[in-house]
C-alpha positions in Angstrom: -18.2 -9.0 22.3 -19.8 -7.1 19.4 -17.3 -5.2 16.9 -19.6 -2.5 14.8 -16.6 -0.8 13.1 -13.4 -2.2 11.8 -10.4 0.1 11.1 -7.9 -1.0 8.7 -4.5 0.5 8.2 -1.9 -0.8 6.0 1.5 0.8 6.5 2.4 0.5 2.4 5.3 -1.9 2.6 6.6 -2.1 5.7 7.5 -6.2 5.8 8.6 -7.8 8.7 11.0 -10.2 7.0 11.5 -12.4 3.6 8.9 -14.9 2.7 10.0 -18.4 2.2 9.6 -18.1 -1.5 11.8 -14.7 -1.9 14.4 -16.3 -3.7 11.7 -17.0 -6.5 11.5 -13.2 -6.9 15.3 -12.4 -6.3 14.5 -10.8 -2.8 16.2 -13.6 -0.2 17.5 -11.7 2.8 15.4 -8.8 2.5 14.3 -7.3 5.5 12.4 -4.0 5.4 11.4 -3.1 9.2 15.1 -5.5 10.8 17.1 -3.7 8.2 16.0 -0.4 8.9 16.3 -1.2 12.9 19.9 -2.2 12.6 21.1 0.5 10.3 19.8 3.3 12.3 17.7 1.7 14.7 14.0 2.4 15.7 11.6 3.7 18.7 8.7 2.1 18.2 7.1 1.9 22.1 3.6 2.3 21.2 3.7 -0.3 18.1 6.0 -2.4 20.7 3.4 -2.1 23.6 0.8 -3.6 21.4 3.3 -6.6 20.6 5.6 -5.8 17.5 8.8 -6.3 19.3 7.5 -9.7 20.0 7.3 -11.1 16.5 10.8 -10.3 15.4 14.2 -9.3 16.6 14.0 -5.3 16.1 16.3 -3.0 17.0 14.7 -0.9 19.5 11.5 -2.3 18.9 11.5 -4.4 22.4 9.4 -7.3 23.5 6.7 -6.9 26.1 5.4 -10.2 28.3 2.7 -7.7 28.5 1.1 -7.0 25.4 -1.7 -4.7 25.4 -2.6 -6.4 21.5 -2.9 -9.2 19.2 -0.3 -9.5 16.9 0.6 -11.7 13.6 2.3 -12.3 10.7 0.6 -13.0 7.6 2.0 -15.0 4.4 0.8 -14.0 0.6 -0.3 -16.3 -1.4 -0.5 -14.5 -4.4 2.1 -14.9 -7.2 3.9 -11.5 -7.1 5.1 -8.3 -4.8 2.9 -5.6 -5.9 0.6 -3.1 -4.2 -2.3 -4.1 -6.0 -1.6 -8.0 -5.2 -1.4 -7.6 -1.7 -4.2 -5.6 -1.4 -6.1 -7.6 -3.2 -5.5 -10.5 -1.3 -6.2 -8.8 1.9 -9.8 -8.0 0.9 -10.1 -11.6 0.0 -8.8 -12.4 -3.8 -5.8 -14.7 -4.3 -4.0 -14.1 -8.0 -3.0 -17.5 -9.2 -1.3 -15.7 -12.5 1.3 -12.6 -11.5 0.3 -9.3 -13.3 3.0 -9.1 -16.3 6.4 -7.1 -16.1 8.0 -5.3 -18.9 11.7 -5.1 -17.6 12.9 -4.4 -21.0 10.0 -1.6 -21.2 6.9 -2.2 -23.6 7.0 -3.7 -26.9 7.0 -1.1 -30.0 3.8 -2.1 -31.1 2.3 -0.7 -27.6 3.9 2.2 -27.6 2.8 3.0 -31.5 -0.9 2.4 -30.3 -0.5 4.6 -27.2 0.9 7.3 -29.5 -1.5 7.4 -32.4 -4.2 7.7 -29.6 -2.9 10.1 -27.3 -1.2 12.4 -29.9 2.4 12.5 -28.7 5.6 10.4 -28.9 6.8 8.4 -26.2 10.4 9.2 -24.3 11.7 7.2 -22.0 10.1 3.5 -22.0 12.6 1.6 -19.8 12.7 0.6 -16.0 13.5 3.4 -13.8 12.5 5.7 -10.6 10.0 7.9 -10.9 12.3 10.8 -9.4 15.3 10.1 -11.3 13.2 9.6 -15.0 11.9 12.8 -14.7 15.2 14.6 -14.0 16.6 13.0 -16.6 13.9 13.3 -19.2 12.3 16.3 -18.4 14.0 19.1 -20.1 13.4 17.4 -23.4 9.7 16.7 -21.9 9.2 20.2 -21.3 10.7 21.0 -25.0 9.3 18.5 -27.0 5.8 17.9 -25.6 6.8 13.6 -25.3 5.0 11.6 -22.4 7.7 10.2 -20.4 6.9 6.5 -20.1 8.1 4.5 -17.7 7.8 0.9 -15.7 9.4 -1.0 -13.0 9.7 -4.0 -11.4 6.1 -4.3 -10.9 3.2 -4.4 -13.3 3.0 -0.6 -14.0 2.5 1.8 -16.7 3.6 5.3 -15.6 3.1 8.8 -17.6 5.2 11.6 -16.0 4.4 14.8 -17.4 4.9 18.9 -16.1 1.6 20.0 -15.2 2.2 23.1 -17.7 3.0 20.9 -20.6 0.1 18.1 -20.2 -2.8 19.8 -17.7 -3.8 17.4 -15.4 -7.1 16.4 -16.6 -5.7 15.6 -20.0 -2.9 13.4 -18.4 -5.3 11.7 -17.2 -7.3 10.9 -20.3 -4.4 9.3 -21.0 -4.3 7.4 -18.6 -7.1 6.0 -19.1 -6.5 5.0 -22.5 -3.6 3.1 -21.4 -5.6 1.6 -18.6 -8.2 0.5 -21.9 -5.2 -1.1 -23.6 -3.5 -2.9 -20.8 -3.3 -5.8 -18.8 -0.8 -4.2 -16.2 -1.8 -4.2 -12.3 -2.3 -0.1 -12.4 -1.7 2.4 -14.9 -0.3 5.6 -12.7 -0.6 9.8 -13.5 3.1 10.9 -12.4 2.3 14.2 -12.2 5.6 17.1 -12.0 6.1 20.4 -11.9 9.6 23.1 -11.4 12.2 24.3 -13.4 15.2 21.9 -15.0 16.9 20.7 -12.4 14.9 20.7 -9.4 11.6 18.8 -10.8 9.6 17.7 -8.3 6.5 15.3 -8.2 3.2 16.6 -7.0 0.1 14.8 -4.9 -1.8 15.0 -8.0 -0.7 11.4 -8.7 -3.6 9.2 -9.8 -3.8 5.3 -10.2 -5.5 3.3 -12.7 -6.3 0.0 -11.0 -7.8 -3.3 -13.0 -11.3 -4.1 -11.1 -11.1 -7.0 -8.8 -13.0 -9.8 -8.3 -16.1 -9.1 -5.4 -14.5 -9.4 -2.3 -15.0 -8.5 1.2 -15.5 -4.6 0.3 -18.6 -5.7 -2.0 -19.3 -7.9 0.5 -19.5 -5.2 3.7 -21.3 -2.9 1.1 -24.3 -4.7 -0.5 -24.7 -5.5 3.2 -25.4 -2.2 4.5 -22.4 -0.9 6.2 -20.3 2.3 5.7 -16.4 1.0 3.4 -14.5 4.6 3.4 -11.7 4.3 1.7 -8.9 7.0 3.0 -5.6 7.6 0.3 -4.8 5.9 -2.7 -7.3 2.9 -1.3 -9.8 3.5 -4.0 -8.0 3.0 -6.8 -6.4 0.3 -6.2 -9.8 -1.2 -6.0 -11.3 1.2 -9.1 -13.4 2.5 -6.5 -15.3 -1.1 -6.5 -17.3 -2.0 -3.1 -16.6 2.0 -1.1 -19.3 4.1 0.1 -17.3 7.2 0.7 -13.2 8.0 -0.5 -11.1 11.0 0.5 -7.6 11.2 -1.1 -4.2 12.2 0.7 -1.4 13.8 0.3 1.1 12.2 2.8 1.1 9.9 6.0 0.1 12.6 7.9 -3.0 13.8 6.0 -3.8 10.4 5.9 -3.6 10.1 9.5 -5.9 13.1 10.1 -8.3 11.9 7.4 -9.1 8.7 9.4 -8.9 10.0 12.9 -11.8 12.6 11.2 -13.5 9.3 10.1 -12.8 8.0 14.1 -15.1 10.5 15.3 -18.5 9.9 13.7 -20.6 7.9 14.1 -20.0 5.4 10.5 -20.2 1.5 11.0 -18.6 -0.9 9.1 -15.3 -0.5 7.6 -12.3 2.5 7.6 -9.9 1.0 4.8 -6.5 3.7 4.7 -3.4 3.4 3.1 -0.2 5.6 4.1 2.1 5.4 1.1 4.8 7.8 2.2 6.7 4.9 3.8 7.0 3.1 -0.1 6.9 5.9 -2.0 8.9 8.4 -0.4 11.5 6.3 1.2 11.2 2.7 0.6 11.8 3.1 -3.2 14.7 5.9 -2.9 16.1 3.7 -0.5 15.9 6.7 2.5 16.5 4.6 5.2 16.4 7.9 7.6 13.6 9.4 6.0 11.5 5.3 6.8 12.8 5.2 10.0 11.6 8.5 10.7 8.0 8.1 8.9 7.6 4.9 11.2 8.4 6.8 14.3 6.0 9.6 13.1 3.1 6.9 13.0 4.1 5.5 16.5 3.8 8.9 17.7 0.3 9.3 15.9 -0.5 5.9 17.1 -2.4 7.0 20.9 -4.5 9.3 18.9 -6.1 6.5 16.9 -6.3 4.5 20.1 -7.8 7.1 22.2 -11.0 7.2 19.6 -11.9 3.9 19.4 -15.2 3.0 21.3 -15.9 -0.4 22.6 -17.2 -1.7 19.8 -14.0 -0.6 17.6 -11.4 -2.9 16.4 -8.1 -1.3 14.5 -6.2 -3.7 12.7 -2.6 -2.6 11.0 -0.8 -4.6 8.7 1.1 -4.2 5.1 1.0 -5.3 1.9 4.6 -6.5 0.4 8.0 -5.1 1.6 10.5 -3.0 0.0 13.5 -2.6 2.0 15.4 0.3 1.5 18.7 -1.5 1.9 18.5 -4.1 -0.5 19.2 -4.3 -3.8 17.4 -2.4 -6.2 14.5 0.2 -6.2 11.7 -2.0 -5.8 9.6 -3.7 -4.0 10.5 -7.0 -1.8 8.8 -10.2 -1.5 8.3 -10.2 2.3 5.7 -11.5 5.1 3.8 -8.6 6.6 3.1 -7.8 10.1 -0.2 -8.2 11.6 -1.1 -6.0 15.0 -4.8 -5.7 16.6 -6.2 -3.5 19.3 -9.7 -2.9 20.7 -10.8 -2.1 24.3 -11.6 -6.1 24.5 -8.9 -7.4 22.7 -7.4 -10.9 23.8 -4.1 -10.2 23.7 -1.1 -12.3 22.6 -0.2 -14.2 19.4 -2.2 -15.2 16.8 0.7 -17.4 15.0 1.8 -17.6 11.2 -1.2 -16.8 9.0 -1.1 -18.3 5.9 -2.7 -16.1 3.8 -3.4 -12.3 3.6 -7.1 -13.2 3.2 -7.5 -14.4 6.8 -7.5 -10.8 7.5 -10.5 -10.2 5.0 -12.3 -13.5 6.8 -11.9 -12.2 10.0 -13.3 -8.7 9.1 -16.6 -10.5 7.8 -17.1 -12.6 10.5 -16.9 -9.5 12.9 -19.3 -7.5 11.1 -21.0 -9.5 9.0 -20.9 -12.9 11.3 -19.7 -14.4 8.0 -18.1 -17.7 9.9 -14.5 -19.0 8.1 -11.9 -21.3 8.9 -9.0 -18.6 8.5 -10.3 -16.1 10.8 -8.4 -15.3 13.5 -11.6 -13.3 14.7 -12.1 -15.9 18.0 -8.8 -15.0 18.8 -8.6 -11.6 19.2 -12.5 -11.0 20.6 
């Protein structure tokens, strides 16, 4: 059976469980998607009719002896719990050396370079959420004209400013002098607007990604075929290996963007991220507002079925955890689902995968008959 387009969604953090080295990174226990399911439980029947239900005990999520898809879990191999290392490692590049932390915030002699070449003073510099740094800070933001800087338990450097105060295209100049200086996984524009007291962030966020080794996307495009990358995809590749991006503002503009994509006639790869489940809930630990954005994609879920053609494959997976229940704001060192459907699937399991890559090897062998020992492509076509 021939696959001529590959659809690739990665549900931004949603882990299935923690990996067997999450006491190296503090994070034993955690549990994003069986958390969530036994603190307010979860219906999930198209995600279970396609075999979720079957790889762990979910609440609500059931098992099926019938599964209408292939379905995984997948191991990183990468040192670290990022966004940018798992995706990263899913296109194919493992990171041998973590990205560096700052959980003390960045050394002075950073900060002084970053202020004689912006212009402004620093506030902030420490560890905190984005939402809570710019309530805090803001007001003296607003007043004094300081870029709030800010990190957390991953390798990023974060600028919040109010749109008024810094204009958006100057923020991110900034930005990308940062990016210039640093070593960090992503530089991010935190982008804010309101009045004191009632800041809010806006979808002019922008990331700052280091470019990645050639991998599978470089691959798929110096061979021809269409890599349209839908959400913040693009830069957390710098835009390397894409033929076409669109950017989103939520999970359900993201959703709409690559059902758009679904109904043309592109062939090769449709690469979209929904963040809204790690930014807007995983990190301010909403384990309502998750467990509703996960029901909203099962609900979405038919429509991306109902447009793939015979020669279609959609794969959805993640790329680290961050359960809204443990401890802490950030992310979670956790295993990551792995669920496949095409008109021709085989269905059933394709076992313990020991590396996000074998997702990347698979992809090139469908579409670029690129033959590799972790593929799991024989397996699912």
């Amino acid at each position: 059976m021939k696959i001529d387009r590959i659809t690739l969604i990665v549900l931004d953090s949603v882990g299935i469980g923690a990996a067997h080295d999450a006491a190296d990174y503090g994070d034993l226990g955690a549990n994003t998607l069986g958390h969530i399911g036994e603190a307010a439980g979860l219906s999930l029947p198209n995600l279970a009719s396609l075999g979720l239900g079957n790889l762990a005990e979910l609440n609500g999520v059931s098992k099926t002896l019938s599964p209408k898809g292939a379905y995984g879990i997948a191991v990183e191999k990468s040192k670290g719990k990022d966004t940018t290392t798992g995706h990263w490692e899913i296109a194919g590049q493992i990171l041998e050396e973590p990205f560096p932390t700052y959980p003390n915030g960045f050394p002075a002699e950073i900060i002084q370079e970053f202020e004689q070449k912006t212009g402004r003073k620093v506030i902030g510099n420490k560890v905190a959420s984005g939402t809570e740094i710019i309530l805090e800070l803001g007001d003296k933001h607003v007043s004094s004209g300081g870029l709030i800087v800010y990190t957390s338990a991953d390798s990023v450097f974060q600028i919040a400013a109010h749109e008024n105060v810094v204009p958006i295209e100057q923020l991110y100049e900034y930005c990308q002098i940062a990016r210039d200086m640093l070593s960090v996984g992503r530089v991010i524009a935190r982008p804010f607007i309101g009045e004191s007291g009632s800041y809010t962030r806006t979808s002019n966020r922008h990331d700052y990604s280091l470019e990645p080794e050639d991998n599978m996307l470089t691959k798929l495009k110096s061979s021809g075929k269409d890599v349209i990358a839908v959400g913040k995809i693009f830069d957390i590749y710098a835009g390397k290996g894409f033929t076409e991006h669109v950017y989103t503002k939520s999970n359900e503009d993201g959703i709409d963007k690559t059902l758009s994509y679904l109904k043309q006639s592109n062939q090769g790869l449709i690469f979209t991220n929904l963040v809204d489940f790690d930014m807007l809930f995983g990190h301010r630990r909403d384990v309502l507002g998750y467990k509703k954005a996960l029901e909203y994609f099962d609900e979405r879920l038919p429509e991306i079925l109902s447009q793939l053609k015979e020669t279609d494959l959609l794969i959805i997976t993640a790329d680290h955890g961050n359960d809204p229940i443990f401890k802490g704001t950030d992310h979670t060192r956790e295993n990551v689902p792995i669920i496949c459907f095409s008109q021709n699937i085989k269905p059933g399991h394709i076992g313990i995968r020991s590396s996000f890559t074998d997702i990347s090897s698979t992809i090139l062998e469908l579409l670029l008959n690129e033959s590799s020992e972790n593929s799991f492509a024989k397996k699912i076509i």
